[in-house]
C-alpha positions as CSV (number, residue, x, y, z in Angstrom):
1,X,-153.9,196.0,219.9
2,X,-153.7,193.8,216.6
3,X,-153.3,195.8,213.3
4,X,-157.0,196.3,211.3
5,X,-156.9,193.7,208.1
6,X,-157.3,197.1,206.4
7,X,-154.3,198.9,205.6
8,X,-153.5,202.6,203.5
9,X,-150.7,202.7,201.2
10,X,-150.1,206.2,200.6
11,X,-148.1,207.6,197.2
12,X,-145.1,209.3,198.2
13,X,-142.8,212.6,196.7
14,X,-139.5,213.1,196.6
15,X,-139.3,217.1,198.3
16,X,-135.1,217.0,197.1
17,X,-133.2,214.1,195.1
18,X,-129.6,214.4,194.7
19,X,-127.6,211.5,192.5
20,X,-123.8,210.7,193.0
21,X,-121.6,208.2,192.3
22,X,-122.4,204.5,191.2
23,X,-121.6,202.2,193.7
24,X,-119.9,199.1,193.8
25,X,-123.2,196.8,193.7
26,X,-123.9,199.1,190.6
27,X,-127.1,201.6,192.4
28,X,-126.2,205.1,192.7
29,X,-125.6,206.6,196.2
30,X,-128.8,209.1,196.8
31,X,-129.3,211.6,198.9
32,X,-133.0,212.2,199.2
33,X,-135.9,213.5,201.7
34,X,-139.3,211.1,201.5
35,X,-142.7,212.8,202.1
36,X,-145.6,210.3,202.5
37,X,-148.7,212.0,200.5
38,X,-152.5,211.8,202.2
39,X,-153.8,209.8,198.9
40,X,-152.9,206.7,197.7
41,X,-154.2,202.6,197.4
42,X,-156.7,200.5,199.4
43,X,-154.9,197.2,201.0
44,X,-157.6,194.5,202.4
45,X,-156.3,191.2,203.3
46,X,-158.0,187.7,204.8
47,X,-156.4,184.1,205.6
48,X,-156.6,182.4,202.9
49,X,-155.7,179.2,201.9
50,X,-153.1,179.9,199.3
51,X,-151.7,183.8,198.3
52,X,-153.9,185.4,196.3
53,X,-154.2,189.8,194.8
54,X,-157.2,190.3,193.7
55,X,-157.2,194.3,192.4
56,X,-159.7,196.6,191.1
57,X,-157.2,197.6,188.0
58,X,-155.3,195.2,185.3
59,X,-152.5,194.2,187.2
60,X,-149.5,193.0,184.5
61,X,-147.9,190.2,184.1
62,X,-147.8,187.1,186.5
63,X,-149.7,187.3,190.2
64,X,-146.0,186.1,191.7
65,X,-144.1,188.9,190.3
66,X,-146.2,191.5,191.5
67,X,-144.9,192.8,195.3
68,X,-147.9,192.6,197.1
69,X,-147.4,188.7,196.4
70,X,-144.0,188.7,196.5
71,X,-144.2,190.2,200.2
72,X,-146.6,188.2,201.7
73,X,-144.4,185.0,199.8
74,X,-141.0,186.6,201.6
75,X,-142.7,186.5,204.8
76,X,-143.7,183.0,204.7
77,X,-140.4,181.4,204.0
78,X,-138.7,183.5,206.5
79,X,-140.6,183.1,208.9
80,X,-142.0,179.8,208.7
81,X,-140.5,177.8,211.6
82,X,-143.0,180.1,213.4
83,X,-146.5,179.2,211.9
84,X,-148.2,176.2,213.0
85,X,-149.3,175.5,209.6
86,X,-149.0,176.6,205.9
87,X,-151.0,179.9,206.1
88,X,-151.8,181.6,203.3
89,X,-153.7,185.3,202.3
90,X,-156.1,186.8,200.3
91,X,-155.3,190.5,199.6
92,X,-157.5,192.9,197.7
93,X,-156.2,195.9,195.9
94,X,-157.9,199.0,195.3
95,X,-155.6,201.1,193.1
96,X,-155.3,204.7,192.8
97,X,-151.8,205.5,192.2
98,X,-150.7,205.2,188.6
99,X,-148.0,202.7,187.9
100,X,-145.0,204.0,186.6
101,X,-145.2,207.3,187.8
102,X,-142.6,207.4,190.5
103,X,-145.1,207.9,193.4
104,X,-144.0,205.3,195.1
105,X,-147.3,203.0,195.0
106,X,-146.0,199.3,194.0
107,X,-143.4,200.0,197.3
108,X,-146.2,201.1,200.0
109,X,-148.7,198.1,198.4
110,X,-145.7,195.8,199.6
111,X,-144.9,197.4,202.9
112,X,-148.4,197.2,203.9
113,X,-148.5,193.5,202.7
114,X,-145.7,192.6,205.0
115,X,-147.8,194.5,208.2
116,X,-150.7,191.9,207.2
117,X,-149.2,189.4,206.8
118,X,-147.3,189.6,210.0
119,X,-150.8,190.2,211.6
120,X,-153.2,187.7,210.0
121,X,-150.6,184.7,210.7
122,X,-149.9,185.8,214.1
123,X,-146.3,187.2,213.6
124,X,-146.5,190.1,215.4
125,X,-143.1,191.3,214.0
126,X,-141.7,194.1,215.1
127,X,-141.2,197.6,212.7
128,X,-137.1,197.2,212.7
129,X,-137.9,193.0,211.6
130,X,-140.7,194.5,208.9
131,X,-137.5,197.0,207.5
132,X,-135.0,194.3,207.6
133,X,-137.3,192.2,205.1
134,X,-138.4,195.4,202.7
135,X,-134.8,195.7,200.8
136,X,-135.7,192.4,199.2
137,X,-138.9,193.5,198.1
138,X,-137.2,197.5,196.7
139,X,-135.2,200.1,197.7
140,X,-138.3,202.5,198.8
141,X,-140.3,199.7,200.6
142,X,-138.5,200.5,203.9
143,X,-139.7,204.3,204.1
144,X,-143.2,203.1,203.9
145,X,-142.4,201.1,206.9
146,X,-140.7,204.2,209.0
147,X,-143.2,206.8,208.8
148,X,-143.7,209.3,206.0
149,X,-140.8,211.6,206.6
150,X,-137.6,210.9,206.1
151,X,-133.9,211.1,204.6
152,X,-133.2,208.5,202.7
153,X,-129.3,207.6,201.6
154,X,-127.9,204.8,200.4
155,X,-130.0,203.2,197.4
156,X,-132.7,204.7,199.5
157,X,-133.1,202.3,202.2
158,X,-131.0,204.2,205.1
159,X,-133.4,206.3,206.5
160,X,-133.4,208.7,209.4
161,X,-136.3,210.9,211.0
162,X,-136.8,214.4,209.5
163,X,-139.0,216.9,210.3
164,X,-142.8,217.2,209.7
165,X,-143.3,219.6,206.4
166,X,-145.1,223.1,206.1
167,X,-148.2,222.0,205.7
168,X,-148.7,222.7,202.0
169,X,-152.0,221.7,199.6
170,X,-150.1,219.5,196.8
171,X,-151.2,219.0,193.5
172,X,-149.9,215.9,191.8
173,X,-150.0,215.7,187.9
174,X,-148.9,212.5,186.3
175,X,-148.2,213.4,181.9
176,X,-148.9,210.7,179.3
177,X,-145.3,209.5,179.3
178,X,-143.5,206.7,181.0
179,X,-139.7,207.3,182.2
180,X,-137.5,204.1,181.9
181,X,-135.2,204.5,185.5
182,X,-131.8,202.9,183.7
183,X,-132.8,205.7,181.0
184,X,-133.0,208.5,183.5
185,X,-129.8,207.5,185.5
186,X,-127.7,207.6,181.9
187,X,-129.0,211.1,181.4
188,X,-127.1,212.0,185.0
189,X,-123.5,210.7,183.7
190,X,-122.1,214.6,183.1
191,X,-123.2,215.3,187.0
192,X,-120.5,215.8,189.7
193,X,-120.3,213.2,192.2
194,X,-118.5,212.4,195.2
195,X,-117.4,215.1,197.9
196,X,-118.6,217.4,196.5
197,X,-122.3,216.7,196.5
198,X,-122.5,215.0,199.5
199,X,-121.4,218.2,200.8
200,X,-124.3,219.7,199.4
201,X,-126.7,217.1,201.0
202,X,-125.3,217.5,204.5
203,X,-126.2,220.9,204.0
204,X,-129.5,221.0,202.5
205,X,-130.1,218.6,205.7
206,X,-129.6,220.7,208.4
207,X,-131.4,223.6,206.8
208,X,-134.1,221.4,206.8
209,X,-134.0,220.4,210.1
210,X,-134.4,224.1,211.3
211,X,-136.1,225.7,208.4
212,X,-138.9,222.5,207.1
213,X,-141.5,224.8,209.3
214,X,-140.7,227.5,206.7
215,X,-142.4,228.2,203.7
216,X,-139.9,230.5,201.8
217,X,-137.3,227.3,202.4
218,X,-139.1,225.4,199.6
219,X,-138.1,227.3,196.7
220,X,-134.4,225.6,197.4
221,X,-136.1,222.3,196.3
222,X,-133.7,220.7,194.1
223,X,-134.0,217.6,191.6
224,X,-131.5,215.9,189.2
225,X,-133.4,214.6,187.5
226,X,-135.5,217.2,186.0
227,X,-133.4,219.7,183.9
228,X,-132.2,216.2,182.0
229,X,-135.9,214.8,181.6
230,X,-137.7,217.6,181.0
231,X,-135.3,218.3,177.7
232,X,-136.2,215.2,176.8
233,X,-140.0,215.1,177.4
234,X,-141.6,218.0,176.0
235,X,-144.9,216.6,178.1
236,X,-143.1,217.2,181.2
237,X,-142.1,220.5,180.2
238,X,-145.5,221.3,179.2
239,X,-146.8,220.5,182.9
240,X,-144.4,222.1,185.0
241,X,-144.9,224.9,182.6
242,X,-148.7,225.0,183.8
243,X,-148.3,224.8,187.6
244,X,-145.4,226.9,187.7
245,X,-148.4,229.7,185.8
246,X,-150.3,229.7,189.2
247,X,-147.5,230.7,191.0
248,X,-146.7,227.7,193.6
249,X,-144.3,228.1,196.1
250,X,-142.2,225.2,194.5
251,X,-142.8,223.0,191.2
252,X,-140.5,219.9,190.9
253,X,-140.0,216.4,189.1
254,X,-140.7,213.9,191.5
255,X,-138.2,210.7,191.6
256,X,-137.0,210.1,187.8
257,X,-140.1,211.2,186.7
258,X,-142.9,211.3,185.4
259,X,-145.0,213.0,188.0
260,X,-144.3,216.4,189.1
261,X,-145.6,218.2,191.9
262,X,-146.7,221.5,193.0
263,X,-146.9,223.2,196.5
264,X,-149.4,225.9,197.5
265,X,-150.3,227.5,200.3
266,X,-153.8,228.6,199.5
267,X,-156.5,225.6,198.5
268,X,-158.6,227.7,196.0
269,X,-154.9,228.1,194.3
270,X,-154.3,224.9,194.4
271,X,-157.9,223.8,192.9
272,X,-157.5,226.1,190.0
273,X,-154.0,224.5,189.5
274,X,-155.8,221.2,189.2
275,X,-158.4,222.0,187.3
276,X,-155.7,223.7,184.3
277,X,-153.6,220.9,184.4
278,X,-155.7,217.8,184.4
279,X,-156.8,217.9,181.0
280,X,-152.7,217.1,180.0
281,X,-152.1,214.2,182.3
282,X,-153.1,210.9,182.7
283,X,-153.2,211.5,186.3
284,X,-154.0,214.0,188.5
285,X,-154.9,215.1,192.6
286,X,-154.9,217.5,195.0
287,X,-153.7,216.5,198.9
288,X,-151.4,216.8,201.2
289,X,-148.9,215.6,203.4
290,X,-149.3,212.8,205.8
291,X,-147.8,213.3,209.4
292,X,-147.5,210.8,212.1
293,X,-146.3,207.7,212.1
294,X,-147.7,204.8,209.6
295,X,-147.3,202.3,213.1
């Protein structure tokens, strides 16, 4: 059955993020578990006879730099010996996930801009050919493509399966600030590397593989990003300050920042969580984790 020309792209979280070493291509090695989120954009598309985004929100700078293009563009050139013709695509954004707030939303536009593309110009490519493209396009379009629970290593892109979550209400707040990435990564350089955290990350896997069922597990959610940012930020403080006062079962920096999420087991908890904190962000939601597969 063909894919719908209608397509989610949920925000993501990052439940644990552990930095080591640079590498040789200059990325860090990353140890880190994916969780796909229940809200997120709106990704409509229609042959066309160019590529065209149209969006409900300002989107900056040139239409070619921005992924959803850029996507759609990828899959035309690579796979062009196969369309009988030059094809082109119309897609239409609805935009919900703030930009530049580590959620993940510019990566699951693009993923889902490769699954229509591959659909409205006949394609039909498979999951494993959609991943092998996604690297090109950023390090986190891949997990959008696997399903929206996973460890990621690598840069990011070397994903395997891991368990579905507790099922937790999430509240999401997103401060007034913007965290540059190359920033964030210099505040890391004091951090030990090597062995000895990958140690760590083998171990915080397998606890997770038998223990992701668990709610008590969560408080062991661990970022490195935080401590550094949050010194830095006194917005980010100020908002982890706020959903740590309603008790969650776990408060954390998701990615390098800016958003920050907060995990409860009770939805009238959650709701009041919301309602305190939104008046201090520029963003803010209450969901919960997707399951399944995005295929």
């Amino acid at each position: 059955m063909p894919l719908p020309t209608v397509l989610p792209c949920p925000a993501k979280i990052n439940l644990f993020l552990e930095v080591r070493g640079k590498r040789p291509d200059g990325y860090h090695e990353l140890g880190t578990l994916f969780q796909a989120l229940e809200f997120g954009d709106t990704l409509t598309a229609e042959l066309w006879s160019g590529i065209e985004v149209l969006c409900d929100a300002e989107i900056p700078g040139r239409p070619e730099d921005n992924l959803v293009y850029k996507a759609a563009a990828l899959v035309r050139k690579r796979y062009s010996h196969k369309l009988k013709s030059e094809r082109g695509i119309r897609f239409s954004l609805r935009k919900r996930i703030p930009t530049g707030a580590g959620l993940g939303g510019g990566s699951s536009d693009a993923a889902s801009a490769l699954r229509l593309a591959s659909t409205l110009w006949n394609l039909n490519l498979s999951p494993q050919e959609l991943r092998d493209i996604a690297p090109e396009l950023g390090a986190d379009v891949a997990f959008f493509l696997f399903g929206s629970s996973a460890f990621a290593e690598g840069r990011g892109e070397v994903l395997s399966a891991a368990p579905q979550p507790f099922p937790f209400h999430v509240v999401v707040a997103t401060p007034p600030c913007h965290i540059d990435t190359a920033w964030a990564y210099q505040q890391l350089r004091g951090n030990p590397s090597g062995d000895e955290r990958e140690m760590e990350w083998k171990r915080f896997k397998l606890r997770y593989a038998s223990e992701a069922g668990n709610k008590d597990f969560y408080a062991a959610l661990h970022n490195d990003f935080e401590e550094p940012i949050a010194a830095h930020f006194p917005q980010i403080h100020q908002i982890r300050e706020i959903l740590t006062s309603f008790s969650p079962e776990k408060a954390l920096l998701t990615g390098s920042g800016a958003s920050l999420f907060a995990l409860f087991q009770e939805e009238s908890k959650a709701r009041e969580c919301l309602n305190a904190v939104a008046p201090h962000c520029r963003f803010s939601a209450l969901t919960r984790f997707k399951t399944g597969s995005f295929f």
